[in-house]
C-alpha positions in Angstrom: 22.8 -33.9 -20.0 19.1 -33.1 -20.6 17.9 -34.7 -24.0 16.2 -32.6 -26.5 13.2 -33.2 -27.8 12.8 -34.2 -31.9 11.3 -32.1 -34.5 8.6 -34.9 -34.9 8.0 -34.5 -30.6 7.6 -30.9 -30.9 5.3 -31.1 -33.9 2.9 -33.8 -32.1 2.9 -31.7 -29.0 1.8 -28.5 -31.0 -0.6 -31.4 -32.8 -2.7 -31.9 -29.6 -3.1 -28.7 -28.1 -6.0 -27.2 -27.5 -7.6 -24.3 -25.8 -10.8 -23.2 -24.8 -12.8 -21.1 -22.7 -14.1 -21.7 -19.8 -16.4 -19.3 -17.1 -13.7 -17.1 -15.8 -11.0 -19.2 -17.3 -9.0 -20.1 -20.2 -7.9 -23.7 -20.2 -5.1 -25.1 -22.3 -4.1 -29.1 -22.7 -1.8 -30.6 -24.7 0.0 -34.0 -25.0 3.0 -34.4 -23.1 4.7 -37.4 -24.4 3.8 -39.6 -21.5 0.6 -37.9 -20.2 -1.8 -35.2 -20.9 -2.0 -32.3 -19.0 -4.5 -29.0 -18.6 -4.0 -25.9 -16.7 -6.2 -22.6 -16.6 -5.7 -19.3 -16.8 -7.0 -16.3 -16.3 -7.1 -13.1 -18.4 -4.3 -11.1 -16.7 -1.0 -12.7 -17.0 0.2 -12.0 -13.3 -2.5 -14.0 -12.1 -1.3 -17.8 -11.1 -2.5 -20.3 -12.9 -5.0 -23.0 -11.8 -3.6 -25.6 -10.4 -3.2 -28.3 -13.5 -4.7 -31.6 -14.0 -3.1 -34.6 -15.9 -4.8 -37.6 -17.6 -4.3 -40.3 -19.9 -6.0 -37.8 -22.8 -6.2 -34.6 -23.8 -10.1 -34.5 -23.8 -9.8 -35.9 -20.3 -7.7 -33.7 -18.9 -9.6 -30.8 -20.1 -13.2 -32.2 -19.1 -10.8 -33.0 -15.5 -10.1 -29.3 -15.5 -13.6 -28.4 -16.3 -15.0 -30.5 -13.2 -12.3 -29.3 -11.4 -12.9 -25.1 -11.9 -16.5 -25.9 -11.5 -15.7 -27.0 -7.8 -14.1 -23.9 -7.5 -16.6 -21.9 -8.5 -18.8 -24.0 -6.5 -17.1 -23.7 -3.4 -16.3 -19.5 -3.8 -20.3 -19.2 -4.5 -21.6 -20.5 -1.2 -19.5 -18.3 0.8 -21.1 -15.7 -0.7 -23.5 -12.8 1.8 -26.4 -12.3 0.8 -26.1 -13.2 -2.7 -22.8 -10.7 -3.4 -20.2 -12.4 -4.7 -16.5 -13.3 -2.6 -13.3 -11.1 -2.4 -12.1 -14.3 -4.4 -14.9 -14.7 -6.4 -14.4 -10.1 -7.6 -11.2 -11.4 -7.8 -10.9 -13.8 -10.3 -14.0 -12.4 -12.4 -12.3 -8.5 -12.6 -9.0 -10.7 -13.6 -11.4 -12.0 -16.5 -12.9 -8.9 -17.3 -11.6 -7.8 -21.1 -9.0 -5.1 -20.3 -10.1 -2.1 -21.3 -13.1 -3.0 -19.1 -11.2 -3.6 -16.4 -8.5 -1.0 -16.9 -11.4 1.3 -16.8 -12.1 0.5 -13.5 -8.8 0.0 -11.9 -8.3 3.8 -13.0 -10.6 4.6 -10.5 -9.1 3.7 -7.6 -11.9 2.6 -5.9 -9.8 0.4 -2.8 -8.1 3.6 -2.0 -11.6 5.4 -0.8 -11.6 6.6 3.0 -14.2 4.4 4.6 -14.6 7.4 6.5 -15.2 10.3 4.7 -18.5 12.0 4.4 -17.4 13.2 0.9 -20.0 11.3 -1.7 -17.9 8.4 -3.6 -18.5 9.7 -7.1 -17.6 13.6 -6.0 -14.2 11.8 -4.9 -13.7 9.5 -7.7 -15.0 12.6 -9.7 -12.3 15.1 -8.2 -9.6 12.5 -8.5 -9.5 11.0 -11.6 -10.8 14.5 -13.5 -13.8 12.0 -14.9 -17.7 12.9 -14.6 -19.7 11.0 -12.0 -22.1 10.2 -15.3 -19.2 8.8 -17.0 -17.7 7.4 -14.1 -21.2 5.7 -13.3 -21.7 4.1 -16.9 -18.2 2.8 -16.5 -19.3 1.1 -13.4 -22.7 -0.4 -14.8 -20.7 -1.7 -17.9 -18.0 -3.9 -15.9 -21.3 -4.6 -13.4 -23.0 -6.5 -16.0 -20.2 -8.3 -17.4 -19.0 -9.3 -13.9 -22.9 -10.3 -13.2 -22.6 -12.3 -16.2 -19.3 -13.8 -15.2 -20.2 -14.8 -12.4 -23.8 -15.6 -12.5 -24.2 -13.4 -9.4 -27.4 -10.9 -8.3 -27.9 -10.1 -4.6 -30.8 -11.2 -2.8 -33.9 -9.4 -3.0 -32.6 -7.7 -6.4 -35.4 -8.4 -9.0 -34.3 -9.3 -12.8 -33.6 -5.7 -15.0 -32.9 -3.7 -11.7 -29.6 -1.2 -11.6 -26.8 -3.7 -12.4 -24.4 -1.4 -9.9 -26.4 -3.2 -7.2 -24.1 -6.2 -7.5 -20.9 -3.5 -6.8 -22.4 -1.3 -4.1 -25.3 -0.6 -2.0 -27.4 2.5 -3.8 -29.7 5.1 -1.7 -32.8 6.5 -3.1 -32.4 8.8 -5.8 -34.5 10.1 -8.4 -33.7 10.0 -12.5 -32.5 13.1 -12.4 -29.5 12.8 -10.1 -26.6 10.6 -9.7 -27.0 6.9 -7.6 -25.3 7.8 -4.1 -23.7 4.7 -3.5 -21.1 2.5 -1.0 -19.2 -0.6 -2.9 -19.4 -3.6 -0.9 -16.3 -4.5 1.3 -15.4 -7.4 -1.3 -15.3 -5.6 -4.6 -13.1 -3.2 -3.0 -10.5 -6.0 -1.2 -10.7 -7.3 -4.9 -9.6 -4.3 -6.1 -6.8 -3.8 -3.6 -5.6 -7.5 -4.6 -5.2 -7.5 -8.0 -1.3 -7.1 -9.1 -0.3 -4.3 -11.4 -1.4 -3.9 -15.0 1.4 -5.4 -17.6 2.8 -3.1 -19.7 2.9 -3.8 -22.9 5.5 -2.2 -24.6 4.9 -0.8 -28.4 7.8 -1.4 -30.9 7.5 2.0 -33.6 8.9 1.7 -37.4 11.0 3.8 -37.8 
């Protein structure tokens, strides 16, 4: 029969555990008895974990995972073309995005745009979701920036202050009177088409 742990166990585990943000990630350690363990997360719950690290102390473990996520990082950033971020790298960053941000965007249905339709994006996105292409556009530059930030991502060639929807999509020339006509980059939209479904959370009325 499994033993159960003591009241004074479970109040040294709560004791040592900490949590704390990290880039994309939220890491949490805590004392496990006989090691000390940290594992990160990211901000939507259906997302797996990072893989966890153990360690002989729970500032170890987490300055472990800290090396650790910055290898990841590492390795996702120099696959990157031409300065725009990975498929993995959208990934994880629109996973970290707060969720209204990224609810926002998800509403848009950007991954399910026909590659080959002459139809202007923001007229479709426009005629499907019932939204102004203004609207929809300052949607777009808000999650831009804090994905830009996230990330520490510009493309090439993209001088400081420019149109922060340069990191989502490729923009034609347009003057300030009109709407950006603009195609997203293959990997924000295979990010898109990756992420699982929103989690519902469910709202318990007084009666």
């Amino acid at each position: 029969m499994a033993k159960t742990a003591t009241p004074i166990q479970q109040k040294k585990r709560v004791a040592h555990r900490v949590e704390r943000d990290y880039r994309l990630y939220r890491i949490v350690a805590g004392d496990l008895g006989d090691r000390c363990k940290a594992i990160a997360y990211l901000g939507m719950g259906d997302i797996a974990p990072v893989e966890p690290v153990e360690a002989s102390s729970v500032d170890e473990a987490v300055a472990l995972m800290e090396a650790a996520l910055e290898a990841r990082l590492g390795d996702m950033r120099r696959d990157r073309r031409d300065g725009i971020p990975t498929a993995a790298e959208f990934h994880e960053a629109i996973s970290a995005l707060p969720a209204t941000i990224r609810e926002d965007i998800r509403s848009l249905q950007i991954e399910r745009l026909d590659p080959q339709s002459s139809q202007p994006v923001l007229d479709a996105l426009s005629r499907r979701t019932q939204v102004q292409g203004a609207t929809i556009v300052d949607k777009l530059r808000k999650a831009a920036r804090k994905l830009a930030d996230l990330l520490d991502a510009r493309p090439d060639g993209v001088e400081k202050g420019a149109d922060p929807l340069l990191l989502l999509a490729t923009l034609e020339d347009a003057d300030t009177k009109t709407l950006p006509v603009l195609t997203f980059h293959p990997e924000f939209g295979e990010a898109l088409a990756s992420l699982p479904p929103e989690r519902q959370v469910a709202v318990v009325r007084r009666r």
